[in-house]
N, C-alpha and C positions, 0 to 999 in steps of 0.2 A: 907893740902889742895892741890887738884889737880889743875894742869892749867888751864880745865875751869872754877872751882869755883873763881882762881884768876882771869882770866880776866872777869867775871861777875863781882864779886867785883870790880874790878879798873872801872866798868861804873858805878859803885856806887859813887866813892868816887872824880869821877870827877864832878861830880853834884854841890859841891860846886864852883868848880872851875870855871864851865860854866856860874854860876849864876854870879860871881864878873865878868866877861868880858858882860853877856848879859844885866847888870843893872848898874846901875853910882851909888855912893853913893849917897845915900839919906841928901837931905838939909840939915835937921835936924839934921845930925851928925855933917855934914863940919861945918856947924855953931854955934856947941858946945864949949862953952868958954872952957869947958875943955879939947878940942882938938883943942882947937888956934895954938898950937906950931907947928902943923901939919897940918896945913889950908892948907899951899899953896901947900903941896905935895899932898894933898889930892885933891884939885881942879885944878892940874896937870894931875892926875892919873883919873878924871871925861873928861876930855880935851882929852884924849886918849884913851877912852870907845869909848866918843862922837864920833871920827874920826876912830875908829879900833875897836872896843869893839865886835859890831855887825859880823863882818868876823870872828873873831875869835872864839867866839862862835858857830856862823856853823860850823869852822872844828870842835871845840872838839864834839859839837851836831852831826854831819857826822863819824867822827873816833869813838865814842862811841856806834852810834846806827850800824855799819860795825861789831862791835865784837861782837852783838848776835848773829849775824850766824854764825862764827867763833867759838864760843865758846860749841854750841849747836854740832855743825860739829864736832869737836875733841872730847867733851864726847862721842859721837855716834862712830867715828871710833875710836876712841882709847877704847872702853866698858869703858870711867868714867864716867859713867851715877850716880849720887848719888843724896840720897834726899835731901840733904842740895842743893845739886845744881836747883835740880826742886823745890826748894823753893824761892830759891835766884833769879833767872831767870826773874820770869815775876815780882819780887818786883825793881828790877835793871830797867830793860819796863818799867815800869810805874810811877818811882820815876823821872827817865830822860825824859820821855815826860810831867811829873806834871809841873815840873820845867820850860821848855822850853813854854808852854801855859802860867803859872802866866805871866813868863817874860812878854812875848808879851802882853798879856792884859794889863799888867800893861804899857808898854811902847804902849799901843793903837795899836799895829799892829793886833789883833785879838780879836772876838765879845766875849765878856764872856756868852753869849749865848752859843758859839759853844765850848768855853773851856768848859763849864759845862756839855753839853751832853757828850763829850768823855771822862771826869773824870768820871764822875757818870756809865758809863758805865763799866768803867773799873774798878767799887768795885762794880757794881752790877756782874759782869762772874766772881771775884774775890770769891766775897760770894757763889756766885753758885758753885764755882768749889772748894772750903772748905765744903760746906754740902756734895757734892758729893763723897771727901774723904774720911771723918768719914762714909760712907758708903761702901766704898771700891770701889769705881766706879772713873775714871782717866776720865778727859773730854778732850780731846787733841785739839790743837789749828788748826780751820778751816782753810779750803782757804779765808774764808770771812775777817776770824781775820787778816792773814798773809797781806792782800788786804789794810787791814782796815790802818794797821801798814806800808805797806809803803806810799800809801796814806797821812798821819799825819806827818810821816817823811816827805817829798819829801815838803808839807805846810809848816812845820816850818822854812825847811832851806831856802826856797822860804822869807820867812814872813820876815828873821834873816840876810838874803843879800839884803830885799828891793826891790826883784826881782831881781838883778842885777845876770848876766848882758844880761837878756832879755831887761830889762830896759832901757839899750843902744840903741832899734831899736824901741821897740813898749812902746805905755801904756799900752797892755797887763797885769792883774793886777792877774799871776800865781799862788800867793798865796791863794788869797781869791776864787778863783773857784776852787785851790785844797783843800781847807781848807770845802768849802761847799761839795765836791765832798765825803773827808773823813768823814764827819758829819753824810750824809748819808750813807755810807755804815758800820760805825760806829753803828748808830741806825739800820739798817737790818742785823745786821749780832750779834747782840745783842735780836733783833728778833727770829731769828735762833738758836740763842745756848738755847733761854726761852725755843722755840718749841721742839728741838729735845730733850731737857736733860730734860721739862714737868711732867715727873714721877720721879724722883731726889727732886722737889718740893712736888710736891703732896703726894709721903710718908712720907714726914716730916712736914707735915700741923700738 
């Protein structure tokens, strides 16, 4: 496996990781009689999500969404372009922003509204751009998509600091207008790949 394929994978495999800092353990565990022995390190360890959990998570959510372009950059200049890697690539995208929205909803910092349009969008260009395959046809990722993705980024780590630390001066509430800001350009740029890639559908009706 080349370099970029590993540092695509390691934004794989820190998914889990971001989830245990962006989420407390759930009740229902800590309160499991058959994890009594381990209550109180376990509502130590929720004690310290509470007060830290959220920053830390933005950096691994920051240092992992920093090594798509990293990684994309080195297979390009180094020619380790391979298909395992253009496989790998946007499933790594989209497993660490899946992750990063559940969180937030589930912790109320974002509308499941808005999580659900930019999942669904993102297996809707997903499915389009697998029929396009099997046809031989490569759909390459817009300026809208590019837009779309840091838009989404720049929300969540906004959502996953609480704003901070704009939060310091103004109510300004940075998350949620870039979160609507990405929704929309999410749906019109999802718009766009329907329109231009149109006949990619329509031969496979």
């Amino acid at each position: 496996m080349n370099l970029p394929n590993k540092i695509t994978l390691s934004r794989i495999l820190v998914v889990p990781l971001f989830l245990i800092f962006a989420l407390p353990i759930p009740e229902a565990i800590v309160g499991a009689g058959i994890l009594e022995f381990m209550q109180s390190q376990m509502i130590a360890f929720n004690q310290f999500i509470a007060a830290y959990g959220r920053y830390i998570a933005a950096g691994i959510f920051l240092i992992a969404s920093a090594t798509d372009a990293v990684d994309g950059h080195i297979a390009r200049k180094k020619k380790l372009v391979t298909r395992f890697g253009k496989f790998l690539d946007p499933i790594a995208d989209k497993l660490l922003v899946t992750a990063a929205l559940v969180a937030l909803v589930q912790n109320g910092d974002v509308n499941a509204w808005a999580a659900m349009l930019i999942i669904s969008r993102e297996f809707i260009v997903t499915g389009l751009r697998l029929v396009a395959a099997g046809d031989g046809i490569v759909i390459a990722a817009s300026k809208l998509g590019k837009l779309k993705t840091v838009l989404q980024d720049v929300a969540i780590i906004a959502a996953l600091l609480n704003n901070f630390p704009i939060s310091l001066f103004t109510d300004f509430k940075l998350d949620e207008y870039m979160m609507l800001a990405a929704v929309i350009i999410t749906l019109y740029s999802l718009f766009d790949y329907m329109k231009k890639n149109q006949s990619v559908i329509n031969t496979n009706i």
